[in-house]
C-alpha positions in Angstrom: 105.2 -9.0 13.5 101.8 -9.6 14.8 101.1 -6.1 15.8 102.4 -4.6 12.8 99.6 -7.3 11.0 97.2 -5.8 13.3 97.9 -2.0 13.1 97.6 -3.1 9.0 94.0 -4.1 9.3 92.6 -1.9 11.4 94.1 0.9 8.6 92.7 -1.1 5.9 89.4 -1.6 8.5 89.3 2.3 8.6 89.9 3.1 4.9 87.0 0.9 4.1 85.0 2.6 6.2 85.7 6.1 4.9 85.5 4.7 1.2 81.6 3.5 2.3 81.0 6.9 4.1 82.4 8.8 0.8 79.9 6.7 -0.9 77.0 7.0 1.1 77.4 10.6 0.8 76.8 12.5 -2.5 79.6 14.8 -4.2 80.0 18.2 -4.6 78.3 17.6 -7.9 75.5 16.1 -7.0 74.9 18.8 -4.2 75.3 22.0 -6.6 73.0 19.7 -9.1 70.6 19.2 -6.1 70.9 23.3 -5.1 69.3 24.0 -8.5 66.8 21.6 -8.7 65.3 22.8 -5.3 66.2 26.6 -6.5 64.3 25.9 -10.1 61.4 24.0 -8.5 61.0 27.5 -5.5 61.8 30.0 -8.9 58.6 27.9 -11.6 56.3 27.7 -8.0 56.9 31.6 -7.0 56.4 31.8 -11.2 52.9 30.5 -11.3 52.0 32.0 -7.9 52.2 35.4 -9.6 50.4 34.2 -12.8 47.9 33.4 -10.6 47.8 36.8 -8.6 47.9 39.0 -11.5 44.9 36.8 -13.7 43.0 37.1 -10.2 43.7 40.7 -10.4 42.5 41.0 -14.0 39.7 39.5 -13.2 38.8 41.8 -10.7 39.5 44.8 -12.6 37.2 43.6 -15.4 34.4 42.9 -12.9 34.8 46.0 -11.9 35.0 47.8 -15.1 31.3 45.6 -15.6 29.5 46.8 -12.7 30.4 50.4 -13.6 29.3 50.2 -16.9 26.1 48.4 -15.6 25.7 50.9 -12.8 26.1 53.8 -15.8 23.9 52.3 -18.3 21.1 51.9 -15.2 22.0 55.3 -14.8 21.9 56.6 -18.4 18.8 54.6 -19.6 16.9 53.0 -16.3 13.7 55.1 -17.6 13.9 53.1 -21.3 10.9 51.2 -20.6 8.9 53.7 -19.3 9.5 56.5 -21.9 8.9 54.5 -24.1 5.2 53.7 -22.5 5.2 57.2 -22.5 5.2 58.0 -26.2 1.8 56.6 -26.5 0.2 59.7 -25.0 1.8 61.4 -27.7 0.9 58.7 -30.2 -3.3 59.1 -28.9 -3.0 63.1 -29.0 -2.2 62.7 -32.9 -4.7 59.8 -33.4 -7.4 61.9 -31.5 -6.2 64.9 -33.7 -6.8 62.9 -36.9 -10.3 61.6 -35.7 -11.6 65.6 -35.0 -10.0 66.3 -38.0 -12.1 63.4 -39.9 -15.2 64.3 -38.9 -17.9 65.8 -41.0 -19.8 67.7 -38.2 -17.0 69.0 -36.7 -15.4 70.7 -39.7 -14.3 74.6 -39.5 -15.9 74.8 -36.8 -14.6 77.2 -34.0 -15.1 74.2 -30.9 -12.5 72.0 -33.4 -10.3 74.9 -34.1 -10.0 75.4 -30.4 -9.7 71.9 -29.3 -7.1 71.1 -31.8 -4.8 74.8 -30.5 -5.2 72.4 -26.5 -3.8 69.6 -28.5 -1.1 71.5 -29.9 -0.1 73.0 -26.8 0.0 69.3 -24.7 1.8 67.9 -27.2 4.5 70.5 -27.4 5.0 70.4 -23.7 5.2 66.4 -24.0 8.0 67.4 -26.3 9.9 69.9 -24.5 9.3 67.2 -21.3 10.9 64.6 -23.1 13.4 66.2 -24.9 15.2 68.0 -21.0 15.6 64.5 -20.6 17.2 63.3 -23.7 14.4 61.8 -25.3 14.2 63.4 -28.7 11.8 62.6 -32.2 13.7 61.3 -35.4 13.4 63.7 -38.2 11.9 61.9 -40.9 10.5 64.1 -43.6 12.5 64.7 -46.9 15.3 62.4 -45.6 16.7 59.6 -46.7 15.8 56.7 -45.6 18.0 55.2 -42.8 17.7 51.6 -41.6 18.6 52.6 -38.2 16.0 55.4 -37.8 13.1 54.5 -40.1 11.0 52.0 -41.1 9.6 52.0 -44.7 6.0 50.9 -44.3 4.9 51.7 -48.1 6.1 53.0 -51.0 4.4 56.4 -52.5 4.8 56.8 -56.2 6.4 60.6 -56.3 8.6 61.6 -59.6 9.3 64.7 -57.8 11.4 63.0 -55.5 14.6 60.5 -55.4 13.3 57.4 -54.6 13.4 55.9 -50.8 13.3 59.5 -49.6 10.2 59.8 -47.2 7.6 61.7 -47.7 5.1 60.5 -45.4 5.7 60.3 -41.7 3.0 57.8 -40.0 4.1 57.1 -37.0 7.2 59.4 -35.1 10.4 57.9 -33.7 12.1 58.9 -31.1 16.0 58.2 -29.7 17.0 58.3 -26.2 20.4 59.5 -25.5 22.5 57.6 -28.1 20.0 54.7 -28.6 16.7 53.8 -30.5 14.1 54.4 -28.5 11.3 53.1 -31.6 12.0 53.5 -35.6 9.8 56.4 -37.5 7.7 54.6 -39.6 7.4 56.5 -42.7 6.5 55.9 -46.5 9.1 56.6 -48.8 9.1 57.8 -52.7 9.3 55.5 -55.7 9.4 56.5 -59.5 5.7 56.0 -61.2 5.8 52.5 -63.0 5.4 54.2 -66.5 8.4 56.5 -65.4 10.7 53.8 -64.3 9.5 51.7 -67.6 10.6 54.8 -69.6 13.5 55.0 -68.0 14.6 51.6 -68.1 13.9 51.9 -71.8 16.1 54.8 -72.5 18.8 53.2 -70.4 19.0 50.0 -72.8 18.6 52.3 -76.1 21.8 54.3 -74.7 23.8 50.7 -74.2 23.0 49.7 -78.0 24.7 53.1 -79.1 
């Protein structure tokens, strides 16, 4: 009797201690459950480790696509400063021109007539120099005005012509390549002030009729 009461408890001895090693260790459940866990947090960590590769690569692509355009535009228009320096020769050939011109003494005479062929000549090879490398004048006269390649500097009373076409160029503009290199300033047409008056006039009888 007393060894079937002992072979009773060390059963119930060993069931309890399977029932606290079940417990201590998780279920199936809880291991799949754990599985994906670890497999979502490795999937959103591999997720943001190529978000971070391909913005790095972005990045460099548009430095890249920078420094070319940089290195192109150095390329393109690196002598901007200077031709532009440059179109003062041109700028004291025509003021020297104008001062010959001007004077009294000098008039139809054959040292002027002479002089002024030598200024023609350098300033046509300034031109041809300038325009081989892109660097070409604005035409101006009888245009229209355009903001982006004149610059009014008066108005010229002319019925003759449309108002804000030029008529006058004072100073000549050049581009270089695609860009401004300096506005043409000009002087544009305007109706006469009786003209416009009468115009005005007639414009207000027709609107009574």
């Amino acid at each position: 009797m007393e060894k079937d009461q002992n072979q009773t408890n060390i059963k119930n001895s060993s069931d309890e201690k399977n029932q606290n090693l079940e417990s201590e260790l998780p279920n199936n459940s809880e291991k799949e459950n754990q599985k994906q866990t670890e497999e979502k947090s490795l999937e959103e960590k591999i997720l943001e480790l190529e978000d971070k590769v391909a913005r790095t690569f972005a990045e460099m692509e548009n430095q890249r696509r920078r420094f070319e355009k940089e290195k192109e535009d150095a390329y393109e228009y690196g002598g901007f400063t200077f031709a532009k320096e440059a179109l003062n020769l041109i700028d004291n050939l025509e003021r020297s021109k104008q001062i010959l011109l001007n004077d009294e003494s000098l008039k139809n005479s054959k040292a002027l007539n002479k002089t002024l062929e030598h200024f023609d000549i350098i300033n046509k090879d300034l031109i041809s120099i300038f325009t081989k490398n892109n660097i070409k004048p604005i035409e101006s006269l009888n245009k229209k005005l355009d903001p982006n390649l004149h610059q009014a500097m008066i108005e010229i009373e002319d019925d003759l012509k449309e108002p804000g076409t030029i008529i006058q160029e004072i100073q000549k503009g050049f581009t270089i390549k695609d860009r401004l290199l300096r506005p043409s300033l000009v002087g544009v047409a305007k109706k006469t002030e009786n003209k416009a008056k009468k115009d005005e006039k007639n414009k207000e009888n027709l609107e009574k009729k």
